[in-house]
C-alpha positions, 0 to 999 in steps of 0.5 A: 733771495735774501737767504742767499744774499746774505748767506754771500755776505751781501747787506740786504736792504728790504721794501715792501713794495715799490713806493717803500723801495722808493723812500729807502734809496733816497735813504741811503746808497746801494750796489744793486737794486733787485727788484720783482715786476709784480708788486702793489702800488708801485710796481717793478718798471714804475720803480726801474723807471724813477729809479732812472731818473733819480740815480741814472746810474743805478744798477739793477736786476729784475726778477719777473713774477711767473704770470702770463706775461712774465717774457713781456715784462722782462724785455719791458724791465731790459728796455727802460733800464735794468741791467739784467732781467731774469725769470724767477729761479730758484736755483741758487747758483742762477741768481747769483751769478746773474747778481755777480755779473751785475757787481763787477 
């Protein structure tokens, strides 16, 4: 994905993990947060769910993990406040225009 981004001349702005992703926001300012579900420490809807309370604003795309669970946790990411929820895809032109979508 960050192929992608940038290759669209997108700025990419990377975090480890949700708790690193956390920290960065309060760092600087961004167009859109895209976030997996699956991550350590932090994960995707503990993320969506601060990054509610302290930018409610905030776009955000989340990007489920290909587990059991994926359609579970894509309609859990809609409900709490991300804007767009999509399957992982490795499909260029899927992502970017979920992404385009968002940015408008």
């Amino acid at each position: 994905m960050r192929y992608w981004l940038e290759k669209e001349s997108h700025t990419v702005i990377e975090a480890a993990n949700g708790e690193a992703a956390l920290a960065r926001l309060g760092q600087s300012a961004c167009d859109l947060v895209v976030t997996g579900l699956a991550m350590p420490q932090v994960d995707g809807i503990e993320l969506i769910q601060e990054v509610r309370k302290r930018i409610p604003g905030q776009r955000i795309l989340a990007v489920s993990s290909k587990d059991r669970t994926r359609s579970e946790r894509l309609k859990a990411a809609k409900n709490i406040g991300a804007h767009a929820a999509i399957p992982p895809s490795l499909e260029k032109i899927s992502f970017l225009n979920a992404l385009d979508a968002l940015l408008k």
